[in-house]
N, C-alpha and C positions, 0 to 999 in steps of 0.2 A: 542050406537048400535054396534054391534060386525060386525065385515068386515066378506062376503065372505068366504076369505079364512080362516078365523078363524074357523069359522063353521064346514068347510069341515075336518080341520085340528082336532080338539076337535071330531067331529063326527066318524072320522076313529081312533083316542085313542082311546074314550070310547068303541068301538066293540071290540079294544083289550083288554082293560078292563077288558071287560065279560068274556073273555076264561084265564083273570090271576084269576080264582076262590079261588086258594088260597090265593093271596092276601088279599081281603076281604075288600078291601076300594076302593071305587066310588075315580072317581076325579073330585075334588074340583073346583068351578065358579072361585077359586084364579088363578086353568092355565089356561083358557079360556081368563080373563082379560090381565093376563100378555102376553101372544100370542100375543093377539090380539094390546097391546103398543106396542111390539118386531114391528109389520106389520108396524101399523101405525109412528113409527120413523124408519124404514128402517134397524133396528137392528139387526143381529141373533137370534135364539131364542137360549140359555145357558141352557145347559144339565148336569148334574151330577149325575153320575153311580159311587157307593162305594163298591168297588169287598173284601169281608172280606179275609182274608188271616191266618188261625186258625193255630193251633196248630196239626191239622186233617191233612195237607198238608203234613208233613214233614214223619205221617204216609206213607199216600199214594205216599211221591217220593219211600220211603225206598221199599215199596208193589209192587212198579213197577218199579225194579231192578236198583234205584237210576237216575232215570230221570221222568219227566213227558211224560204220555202219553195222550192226551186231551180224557176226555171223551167226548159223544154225543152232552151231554145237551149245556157245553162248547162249542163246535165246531157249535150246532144249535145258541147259542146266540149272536157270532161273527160275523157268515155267512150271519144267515138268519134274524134275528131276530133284531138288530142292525141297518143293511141298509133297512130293512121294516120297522124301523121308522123314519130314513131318508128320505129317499123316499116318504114319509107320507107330510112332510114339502115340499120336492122339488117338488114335483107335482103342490104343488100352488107356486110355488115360493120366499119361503121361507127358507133360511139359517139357516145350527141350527153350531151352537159348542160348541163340547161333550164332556168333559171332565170325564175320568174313573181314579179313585185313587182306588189304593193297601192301601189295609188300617190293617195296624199288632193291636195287644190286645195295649191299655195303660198300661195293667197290664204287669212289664217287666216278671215274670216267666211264664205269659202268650202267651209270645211276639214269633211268628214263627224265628227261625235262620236263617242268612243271605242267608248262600246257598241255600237249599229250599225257600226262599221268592224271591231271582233273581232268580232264575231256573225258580221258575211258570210263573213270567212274562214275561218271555223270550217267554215260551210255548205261552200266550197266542197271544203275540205282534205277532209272527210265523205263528198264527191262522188267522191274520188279512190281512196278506203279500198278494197283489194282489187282495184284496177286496175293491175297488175302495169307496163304500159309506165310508165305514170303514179310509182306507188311507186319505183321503181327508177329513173328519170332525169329527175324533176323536183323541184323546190324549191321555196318555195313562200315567199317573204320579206316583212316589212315594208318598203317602201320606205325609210322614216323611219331604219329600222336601217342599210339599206346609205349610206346617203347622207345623213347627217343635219346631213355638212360646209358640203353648198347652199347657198349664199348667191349672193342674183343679180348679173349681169355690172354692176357701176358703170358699164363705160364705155358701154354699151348703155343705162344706165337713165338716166344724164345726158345723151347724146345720142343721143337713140331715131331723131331722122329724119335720124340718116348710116349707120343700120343696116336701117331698116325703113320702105319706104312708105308714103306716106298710105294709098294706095288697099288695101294687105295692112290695114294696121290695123283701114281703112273695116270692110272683109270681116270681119275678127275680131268688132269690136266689133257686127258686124248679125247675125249667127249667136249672139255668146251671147245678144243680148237677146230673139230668139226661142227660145230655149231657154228664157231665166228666164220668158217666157210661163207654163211647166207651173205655178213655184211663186211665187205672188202676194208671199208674206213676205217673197221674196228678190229681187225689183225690187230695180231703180237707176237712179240716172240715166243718158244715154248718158255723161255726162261722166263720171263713177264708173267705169260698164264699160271707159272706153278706159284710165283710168289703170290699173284691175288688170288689164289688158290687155298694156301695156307692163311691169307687175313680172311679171307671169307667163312673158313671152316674155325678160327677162333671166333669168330662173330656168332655162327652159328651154335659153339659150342655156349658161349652167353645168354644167347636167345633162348636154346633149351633149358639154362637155369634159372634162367627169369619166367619164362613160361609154367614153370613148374615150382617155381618158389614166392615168397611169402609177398612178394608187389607182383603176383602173376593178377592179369582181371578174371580167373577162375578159380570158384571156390575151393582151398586147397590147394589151388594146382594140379586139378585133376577134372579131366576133359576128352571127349572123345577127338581124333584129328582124323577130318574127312581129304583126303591129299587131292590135290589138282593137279598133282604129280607123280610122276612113279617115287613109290617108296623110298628106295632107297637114297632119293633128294636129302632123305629124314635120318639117313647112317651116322652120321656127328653128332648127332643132338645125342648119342647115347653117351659120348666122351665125358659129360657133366652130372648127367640122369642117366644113369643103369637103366636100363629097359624103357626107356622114353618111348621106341617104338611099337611097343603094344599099345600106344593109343589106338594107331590107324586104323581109321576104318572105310575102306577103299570101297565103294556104292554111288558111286558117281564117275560121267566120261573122263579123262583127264585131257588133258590142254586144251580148253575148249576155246584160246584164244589163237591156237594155229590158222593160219590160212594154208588151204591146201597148195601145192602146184609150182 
C-alpha cells in the first residue's frame, strides 16, 4: 500500500504530466514504487536531469556576440519549473537530490568546444544564483566527470542488427539528418550519419548500465529521470537495463535551449 505522501507527491507529477504534451509518455507505477521506498526508508528521492549540450550552442554564443544570453524557456526551467518540483516533495516532507549533468555528443567531431560548453554552464549555474529551492538540492555536474569511464557496448557495436532494427536505425539516422539541415559545415553523408549512429547508441547503451549499476552516483541505481527531451532520446538505454525507461518522469518544458525562428 503506497504511503500518503506518495500519493499526493505522484498526484501533483502526473497534472504536470498532462501539460508536458509533448512529451507524450505517462509516468510509470516504476516511480510511484520507488517514491514511495525513498519515504518508507527515510531516503531522498534521487533526481537526474541530462541538459544535451550540441553543437547548436556554439552557434548561438557566436549569434549573441560571443557570450550567452539565457533565453525564456531557460530562465523558466531554473526559476520556476525546477523549484515547482521541489516544492512538490517538500510539501509532504520529503527530500529530493538532483543531480543535472552537461552532457556533449560521444561522437568527438560532434563533440561542443571547450569554451562554449564552460560559458553555457556558467550561464546557467548564474540562472540558479539566489534561487533557494535550486541552491539547496540541486547539483549541477560535468558529465565527462561523472562518467568519463564510457566506453561503448562492443558487443552491440559488432553486432548492431541483433540489438537494434533496421527500421529504429532508419528513424535515427532521418531525424539527425534533418537536424544537420540547421548547420551546413556539419553535413554528412547518410552513410556517415548511420555509423555515428550505431557508436552513439552503444555508448548509450553503456551509459544506461552505468547509470544503473554498482559505480552509478545513485543509490542503487535507482532514480527518477526528468528528460529535457522527448522520450524516446531514452529507447537504448533499455538494450542493457530492461525497463530503464520507467524512470521518466516528464513535468518539465523540453529543449529549453532552442532558439526559436
Amino acid at each position: 500500500m503506497r504511503l500518503r505522501e506518495t500519493q499526493k507527491i505522484m498526484s501533483a507529477l502526473r497534472f504536470l504530466n498532462q501539460g508536458a504534451a509533448e512529451s507524450g509518455k505517462r509516468i510509470d507505477e516504476w516511480a510511484d514504487e520507488y517514491v514511495n521506498e525513498c519515504i518508507l526508508n527515510g531516503r531522498p528521492v534521487e533526481i537526474l536531469l541530462q541538459w544535451c549540450s550540441g553543437l547548436g550552442l556554439a552557434k548561438r554564443m557566436e549569434q549573441q556576440g560571443g557570450r550567452f544570453i539565457p533565453l525564456a524557456a531557460e530562465t523558466d526551467l531554473i526559476r520556476k519549473q525546477i523549484p515547482r518540483v521541489v516544492r512538490i516533495f517538500a510539501e509532504q516532507g520529503v527530500a529530493v537530490s538532483w543531480i543535472v549533468t552537461f552532457n556533449r555528443s560521444y561522437i568527438e567531431r560532434r563533440r561542443l568546444p571547450d569554451a562554449p560548453y564552460l560559458a553555457y554552464i556558467a550561464m546557467v549555474k548564474e540562472l540558479a544564483r539566489g534561487i533557494e529551492e535550486v541552491e539547496r538540492n540541486v547539483l549541477f555536474l560535468d558529465w565527462d566527470e561523472v562518467a568519463n569511464c564510457i566506453r561503448p557496448d562492443e558487443e552491440i557495436l559488432t553486432g548492431f542488427d541483433r540489438f537494434v532494427s533496421e527500421r529504429a536505425l532508419a528513424y535515427e539516422v532521418r531525424t539527425f539528418l534533418q537536424m544537420l539541415e540547421q548547420y551546413p559545415d556539419a553535413l554528412a553523408s547518410e552513410a556517415e550519419v548511420r555509423r555515428e549512429a550505431e557508436k552513439r547508441i552503444a555508448f548509450e547503451s553503456e551509459e544506461a548500465r552505468f547509470l544503473a549499476g554498482p559505480a552509478s552516483p545513485f543509490r542503487d541505481g535507482r532514480f527518477l529521470l526528468i528528460p529535457l527531451e522527448r522520450p524516446e532520446r531514452y529507447v537504448f538505454f533499455n538494450l542493457r537495463v530492461p525497463g530503464f525507461t520507467k524512470r521518466i518522469v516528464s513535468v518539465v518544458g523540453l529543449y529549453p535551449w532552442r532558439v526559436e525562428g
